[in-house]
N, C-alpha and C positions, 0 to 999 in steps of 0.2 A: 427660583432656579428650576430651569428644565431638564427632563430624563434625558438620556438619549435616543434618539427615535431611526432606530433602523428597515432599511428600505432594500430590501434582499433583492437582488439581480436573478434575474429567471428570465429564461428561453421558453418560450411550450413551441413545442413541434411536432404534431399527434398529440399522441400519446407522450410521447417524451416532455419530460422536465428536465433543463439543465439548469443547474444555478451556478453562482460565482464563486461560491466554494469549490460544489465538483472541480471547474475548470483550474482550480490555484489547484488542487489534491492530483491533477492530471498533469498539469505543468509539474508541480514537487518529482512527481517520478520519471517524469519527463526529461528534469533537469539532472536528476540522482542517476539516469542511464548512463546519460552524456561524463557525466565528471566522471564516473566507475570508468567507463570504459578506455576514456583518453590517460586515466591515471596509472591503468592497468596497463597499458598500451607504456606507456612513458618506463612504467620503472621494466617493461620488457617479459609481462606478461600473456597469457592468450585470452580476449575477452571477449568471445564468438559465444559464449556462454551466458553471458550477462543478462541480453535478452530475457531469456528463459529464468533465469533466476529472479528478475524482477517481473517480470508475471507471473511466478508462483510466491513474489510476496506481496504484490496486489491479491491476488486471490485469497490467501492467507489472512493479510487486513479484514479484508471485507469477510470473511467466514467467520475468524475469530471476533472479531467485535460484534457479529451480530451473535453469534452462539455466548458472545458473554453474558450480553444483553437479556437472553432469553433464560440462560441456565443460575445466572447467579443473581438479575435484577429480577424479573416479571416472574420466572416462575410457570409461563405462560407459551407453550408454542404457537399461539396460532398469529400470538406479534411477532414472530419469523419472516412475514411479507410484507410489513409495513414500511413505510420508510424512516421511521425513528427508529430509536436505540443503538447508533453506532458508537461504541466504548472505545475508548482509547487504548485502554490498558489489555482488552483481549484482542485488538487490532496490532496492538503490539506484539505479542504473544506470536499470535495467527499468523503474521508477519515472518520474526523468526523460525516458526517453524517452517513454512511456508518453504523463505529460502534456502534454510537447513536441507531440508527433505530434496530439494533440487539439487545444492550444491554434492550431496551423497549420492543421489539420482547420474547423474554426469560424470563424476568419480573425479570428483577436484579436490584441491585441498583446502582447508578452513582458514587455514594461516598464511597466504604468501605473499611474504613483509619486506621480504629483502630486494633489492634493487639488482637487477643486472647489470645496469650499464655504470 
């Protein structure tokens, strides 16, 4: 019986590295804009904000999981620029607060559940 032998999809462009994860983690939010926003829209919401919220929980992810990385795995700042250590669970975090911090930022509300139409 054999392992499984993975074969990781990567772009180099310069400097740049893109692999097939980045681009699925690009799509993920890509698609999370889309469905927020039409479903916002539907139950008769304003969702000109969304934008912005999902860029301050991209931002979020990627701070939080590396500061998890650093503060509670390694120990270590200077694996701050490396490209390992992104944690799930402080990307999570980093995430919420992220779009917490935006959603207060814009003066929205946290809860709007109920449908107009």
């Amino acid at each position: 019986m054999t392992g499984i032998i993975h074969h990781p999809f990567i772009i180099h462009i310069g400097f740049l590295e893109i692999t097939g994860f980045g681009i699925a983690v690009v799509a993920a939010f890509m698609i999370a804009q889309l469905i927020t926003e039409r479903e916002l829209v539907r139950r008769g919401h304003d969702a000109r904000a969304i934008p912005d919220v999902l860029f301050a929980a991209i931002v979020g992810t990627l701070l939080g999981a590396k500061l998890y990385y650093v503060v509670i795995i390694t120990h270590d700042w200077r694996t701050i620029l490396t490209r390992s250590g992104f944690v799930f669970w402080g990307g999570f975090v980093g995430a919420c607060l992220g779009a917490a911090l935006m959603i207060r930022r814009r003066r929205l509300s946290f809860m709007p559940t109920s449908s107009r139409s």
